[in-house]
C-alpha positions, 0 to 999 in steps of 0.5 A: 488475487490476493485482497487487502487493507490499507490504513493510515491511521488517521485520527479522529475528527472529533469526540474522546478518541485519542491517539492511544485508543486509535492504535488499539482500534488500529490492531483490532482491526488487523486482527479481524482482517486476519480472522476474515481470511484477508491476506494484506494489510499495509500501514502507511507512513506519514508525519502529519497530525492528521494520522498516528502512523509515523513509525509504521514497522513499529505498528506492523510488530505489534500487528504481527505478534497478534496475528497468524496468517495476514501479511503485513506491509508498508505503504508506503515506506518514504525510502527517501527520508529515512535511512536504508540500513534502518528500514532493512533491520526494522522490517527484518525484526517484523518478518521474523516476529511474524514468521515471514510475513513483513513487506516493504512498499517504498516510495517518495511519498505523497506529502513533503514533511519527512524532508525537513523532518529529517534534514532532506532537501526536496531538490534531490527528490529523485536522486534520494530515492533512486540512490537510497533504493540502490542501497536497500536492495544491496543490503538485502542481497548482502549482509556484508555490504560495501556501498558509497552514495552522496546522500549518506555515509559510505559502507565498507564492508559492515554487516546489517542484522538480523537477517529477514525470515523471508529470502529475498525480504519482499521489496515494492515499490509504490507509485502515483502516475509517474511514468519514470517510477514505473520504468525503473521498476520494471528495469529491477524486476520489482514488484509495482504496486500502483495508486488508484485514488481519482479518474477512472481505473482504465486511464493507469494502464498505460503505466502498467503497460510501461512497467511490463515493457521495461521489465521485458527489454531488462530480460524479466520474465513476464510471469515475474513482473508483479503489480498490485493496485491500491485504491479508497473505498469503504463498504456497507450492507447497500451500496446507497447505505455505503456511499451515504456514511463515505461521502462526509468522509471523502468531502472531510479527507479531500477538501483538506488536501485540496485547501493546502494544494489549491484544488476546488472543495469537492462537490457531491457530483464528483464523488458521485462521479468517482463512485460511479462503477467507472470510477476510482472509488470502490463504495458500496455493498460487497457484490459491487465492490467485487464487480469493480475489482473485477472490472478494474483487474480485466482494464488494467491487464490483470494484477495479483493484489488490491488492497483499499484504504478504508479508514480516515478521521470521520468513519468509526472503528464500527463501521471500518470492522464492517467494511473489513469483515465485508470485504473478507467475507463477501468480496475476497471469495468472489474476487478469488474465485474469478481470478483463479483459473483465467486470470491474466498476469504473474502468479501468487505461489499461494493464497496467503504469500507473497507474489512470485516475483518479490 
């Protein structure tokens, strides 16, 4: 199983930190993931003041060019507010200054402001993405592409440069539960990469289920089917020590999203609950953090890839290089290990590459 990072770049909560020193502490991260044996670390796209993440294949370049062996990804890339043609020569440009290492995960995104950002009208929601996906695997099929939609101005024919390292350039797609995202995912034999952030783990399965069904009747071999699982968590030398420095962090991250959604203020019963070795977080030391993989990969019917969401703006770059080096050096062995000889699902073609079905 492949064992990753995810960062959103959040900004800090208080004190100097600027935007300028998050970036930097943002690569040296990535440099440890690397250095620790990690094999992903994905940056997700969002146009918020609360992260420094809007141009993430700007952040995967500078990643790449002071990095040897990590994957770099997406995650996710909002396919439905940017442009195809774009993200396809932006992620090229990464995979060739990594030597073929770029990733995309796309998806709709969990927050709204890249529509009216951009000019987009969240009535067409679905039929952007869907159309806009149509578009980018066309042109990673293609250099010369000849395409026509509703939402952008057709293709007769033009060439899109450079071309990516990588044949094909790994496309994702991300979803958060919706059971139509994952249809459509295993109807294109893409590679699914599935959002875990509350409840229990074992509730998602029928998603996965769905996933390795349509990807079936649409004549994909099951060994071709991939899925990958995101999640949030944070680790530390004890499992108590870890859950006392997150809880602050977790009651900052979800009490601010749930204040502009309408949800209750989290409670520590809650995050005690999701915390728990059934729930959605993985907090704790690296035993427990590698049991919870462990039982989530064996719930949800085997997954070549988890990847965790360890940073927001109350954790400090000292105690997320911990979580990273914790994460590479006690949980990645151990995870690997147990997966590799019985593990149910697709094939990695290595350690270190993409899984066999991108």
């Amino acid at each position: 199983m492949q064992i990753g990072v995810d960062s959103f770049v959040a900004t800090a909560k208080s004190g100097p930190v600027g935007d300028a020193a998050r970036v930097r502490e943002l690569l040296e991260q990535i440099e440890l993931a690397d250095r620790v044996g990690l094999d992903v670390f994905g940056i997700g796209e969002h146009h918020r003041a609360d992260y420094v993440s809007s141009a993430p294949a700007v952040l995967m370049a500078a990643a790449a060019a002071r990095t040897k062996n990590i994957r770099l990804a997406s995650a996710v890339t909002v396919l439905s507010s940017d442009d195809p043609v774009r993200i396809y020569q932006q992620f090229a440009t990464v995979d060739l200054i990594s030597q073929g290492r770029a990733e995309i995960i796309v998806g709709r995104g969990s927050f709204i402001e890249s529509y009216p950002l951009f000019g987009f009208d969240l009535d067409n929601y679905d039929e952007l993405f869907s159309e806009k996906l149509e578009l980018l695997l066309r042109i990673r099929e293609q250099t010369n592409v000849s395409w026509s939609g509703k939402h952008r101005a057709p293709l007769t024919g033009q060439g899109v440069y450079p071309r990516a390292l990588q044949s094909p350039l790994p496309v994702w797609i991300g979803v958060g539960g919706t059971p139509q995202s994952a249809i459509r995912a295993g109807r294109l034999g893409l590679p699914l990469m599935v959002a875990i952030i509350g409840g229990q783990a074992k509730s998602f399965r029928p998603l996965i289920d769905l996933y390795r069904e349509a990807g079936a009747k649409a004549g994909h071999a099951a060994d071709k089917l991939t899925v990958g699982v995101h999640g949030i968590g944070f680790l530390a030398d004890t499992t108590a020590e870890a859950q006392e420095i997150f809880w602050p962090a977790y009651r900052d991250a979800f009490g601010k999203i749930g204040k502009e959604r309408g949800w209750p203020p989290p409670t520590r019963p809650q995050f005690d609950a999701v915390a728990s070795p059934h729930g959605a977080l993985l907090v704790g030391d690296g035993d427990a953090v590698a049991a919870k993989i462990l039982a989530e990969h064996e719930a949800l019917g085997g997954f070549v890839r988890k990847t965790i969401l360890l940073d927001n703006r109350v954790l400090t770059h000292r105690q997320i290089m911990r979580a990273i080096e914790l994460l590479g050096t006690v949980v990645a062995p151990v995870v690997r290990q147990a997966t590799t000889t019985a593990a149910p699902g697709p094939r990695v073609d290595s350690r270190r590459g993409a899984p066999s079905s991108a």
